[in-house]
C-alpha positions in Angstrom: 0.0 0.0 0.0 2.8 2.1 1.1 4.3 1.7 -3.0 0.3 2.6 -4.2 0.3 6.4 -2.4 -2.5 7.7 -4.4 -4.8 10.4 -2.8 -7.8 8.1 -3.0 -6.0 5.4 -1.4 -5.0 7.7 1.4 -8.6 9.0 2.2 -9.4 5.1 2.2 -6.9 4.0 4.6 -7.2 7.7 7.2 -10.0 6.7 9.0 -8.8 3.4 9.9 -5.5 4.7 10.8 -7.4 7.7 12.8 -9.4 5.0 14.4 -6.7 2.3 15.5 -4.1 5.4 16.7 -7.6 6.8 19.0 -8.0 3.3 20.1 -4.2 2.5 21.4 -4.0 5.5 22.7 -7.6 4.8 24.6 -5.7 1.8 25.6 -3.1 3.2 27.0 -4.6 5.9 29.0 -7.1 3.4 30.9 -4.3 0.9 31.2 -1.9 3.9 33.2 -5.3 4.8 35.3 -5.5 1.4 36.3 -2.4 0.9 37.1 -2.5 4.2 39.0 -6.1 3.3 40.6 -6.2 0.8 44.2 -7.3 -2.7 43.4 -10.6 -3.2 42.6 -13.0 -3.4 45.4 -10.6 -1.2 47.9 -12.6 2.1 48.8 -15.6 -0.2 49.0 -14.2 -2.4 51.5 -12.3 0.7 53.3 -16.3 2.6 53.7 -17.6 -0.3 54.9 -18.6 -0.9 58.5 -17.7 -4.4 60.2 -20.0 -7.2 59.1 -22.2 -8.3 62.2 -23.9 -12.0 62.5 -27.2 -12.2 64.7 -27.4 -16.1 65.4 -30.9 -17.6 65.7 -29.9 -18.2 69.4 -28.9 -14.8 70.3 -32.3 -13.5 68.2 -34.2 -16.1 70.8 -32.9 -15.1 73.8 -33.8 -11.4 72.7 -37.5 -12.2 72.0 -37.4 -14.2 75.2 -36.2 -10.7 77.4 -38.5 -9.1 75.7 -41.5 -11.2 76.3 -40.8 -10.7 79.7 -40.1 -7.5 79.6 -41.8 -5.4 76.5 -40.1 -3.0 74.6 -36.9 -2.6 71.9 -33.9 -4.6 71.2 -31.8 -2.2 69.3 -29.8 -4.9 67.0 -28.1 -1.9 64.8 -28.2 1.4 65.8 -27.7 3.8 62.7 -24.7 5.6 64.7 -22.7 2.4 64.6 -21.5 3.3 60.3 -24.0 1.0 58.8 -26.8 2.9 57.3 -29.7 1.1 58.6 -31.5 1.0 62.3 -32.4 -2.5 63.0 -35.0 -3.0 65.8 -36.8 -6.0 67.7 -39.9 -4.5 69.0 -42.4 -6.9 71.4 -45.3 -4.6 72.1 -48.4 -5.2 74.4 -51.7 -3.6 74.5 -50.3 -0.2 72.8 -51.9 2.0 70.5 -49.9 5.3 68.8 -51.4 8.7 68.9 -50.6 9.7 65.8 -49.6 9.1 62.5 -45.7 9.4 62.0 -43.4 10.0 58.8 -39.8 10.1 57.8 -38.3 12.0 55.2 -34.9 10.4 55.3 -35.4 6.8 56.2 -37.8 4.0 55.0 -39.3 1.2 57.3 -39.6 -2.6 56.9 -41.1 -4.4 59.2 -41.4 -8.2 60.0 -43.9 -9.7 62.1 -42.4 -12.6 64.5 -44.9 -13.0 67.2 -48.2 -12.1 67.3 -50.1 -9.5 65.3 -50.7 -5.6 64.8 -52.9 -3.2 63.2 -51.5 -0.6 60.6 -52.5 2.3 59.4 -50.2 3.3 56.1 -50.7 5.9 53.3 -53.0 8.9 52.8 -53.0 12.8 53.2 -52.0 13.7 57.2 -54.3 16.5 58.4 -53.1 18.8 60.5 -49.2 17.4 60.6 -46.2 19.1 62.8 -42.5 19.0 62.4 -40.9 17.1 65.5 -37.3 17.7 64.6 -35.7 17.6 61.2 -36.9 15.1 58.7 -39.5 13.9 61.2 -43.3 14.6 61.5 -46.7 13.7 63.1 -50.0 14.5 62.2 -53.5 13.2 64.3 -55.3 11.4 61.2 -54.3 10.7 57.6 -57.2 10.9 55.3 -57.3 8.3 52.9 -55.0 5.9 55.0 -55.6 2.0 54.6 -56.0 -0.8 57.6 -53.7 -3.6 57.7 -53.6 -6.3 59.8 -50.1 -8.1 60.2 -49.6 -11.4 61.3 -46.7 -14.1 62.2 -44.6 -13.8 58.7 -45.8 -10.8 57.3 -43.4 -7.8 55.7 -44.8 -4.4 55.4 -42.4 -1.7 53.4 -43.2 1.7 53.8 -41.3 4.2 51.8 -40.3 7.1 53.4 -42.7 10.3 53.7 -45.7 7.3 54.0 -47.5 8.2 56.9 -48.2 5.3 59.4 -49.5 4.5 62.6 -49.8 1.2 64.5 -52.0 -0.5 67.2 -51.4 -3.3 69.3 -54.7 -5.4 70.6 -53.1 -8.2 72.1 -49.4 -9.0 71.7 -46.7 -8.3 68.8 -42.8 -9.1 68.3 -41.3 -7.6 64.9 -38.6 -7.1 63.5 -38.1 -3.2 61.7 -35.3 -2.7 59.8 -35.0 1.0 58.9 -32.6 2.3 55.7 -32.4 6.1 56.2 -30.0 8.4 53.8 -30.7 10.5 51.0 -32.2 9.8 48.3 -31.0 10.8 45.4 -32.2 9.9 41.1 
């Protein structure tokens, strides 16, 4: 090709130069960033917070305590680095006043023991500002009644109002991701 120089064979052969040169030197430039860059996985292992295993038998003899003695378990508390609040509630005879929402964290709770009613969704009336990103309101028109049994798993996203009421007895689990959300 080299011997053939014509014009036309140059305008034929200019792209595909133009393209291999871009792509070495593409090459190249991601090959010195990775060889500049930590191994893979590195800041995501340096952020994390220690792992944490909660053994059937240590989840038993906190459901046992709190049989005897209602209230919260706090398995993960969101100050501890990991961005999730993880709570064993047993609850007897207990009724909230009012509807509550989050703006920065979601719940999910898991029924254990037991059963609840819940009040989730609609329009608060009348809501107040607690402290930031946290709010309560007497009624929620509009909100729906569900009954949660042994094995159930409710999700409500953040800024869902909610309410809950206790006839008899309930143990749950509630797992709660806060943060921001962002698109």
């Amino acid at each position: 090709m080299a011997k053939n120089t014509s014009r036309r064979n140059f305008l034929r052969t200019a792209p595909v130069a133009a393209a291999a040169g871009f792509t070495l030197s593409n090459q190249l430039m991601y090959a010195a960033q990775a060889a500049a860059a930590p191994s893979p996985g590195a800041d995501v292992a340096a952020a994390a917070a220690p792992f944490k295993l909660f053994t059937g038998a240590e989840l038993e003899a906190d459901a046992k305590k709190l049989h005897a003695a209602p209230g919260n378990a706090n398995l993960v508390n969101q100050a501890a680095g990991f961005p999730c609040a993880i709570v064993m509630t047993t609850e007897v005879h207990a009724s909230a006043k009012e509807f509550e929402w989050h703006e920065g964290r979601d719940h999910i709770i898991q029924i254990i023991d037991g059963s609840t009613l819940y009040e989730v969704g609609g329009t608060p009336q009348n809501g107040r500002n607690t402290k930031p990103g946290e709010w309560l309101a007497p009624a929620s028109t509009g909100s729906k009644s569900l009954i949660l049994g042994k094995g159930d798993i409710l999700l409500i996203p953040r800024g869902t109002p909610h309410k809950r009421s206790t006839e008899d007895s309930v143990t749950f689990y509630l797992l709660s991701p806060y943060g921001k959300m962002t698109a």
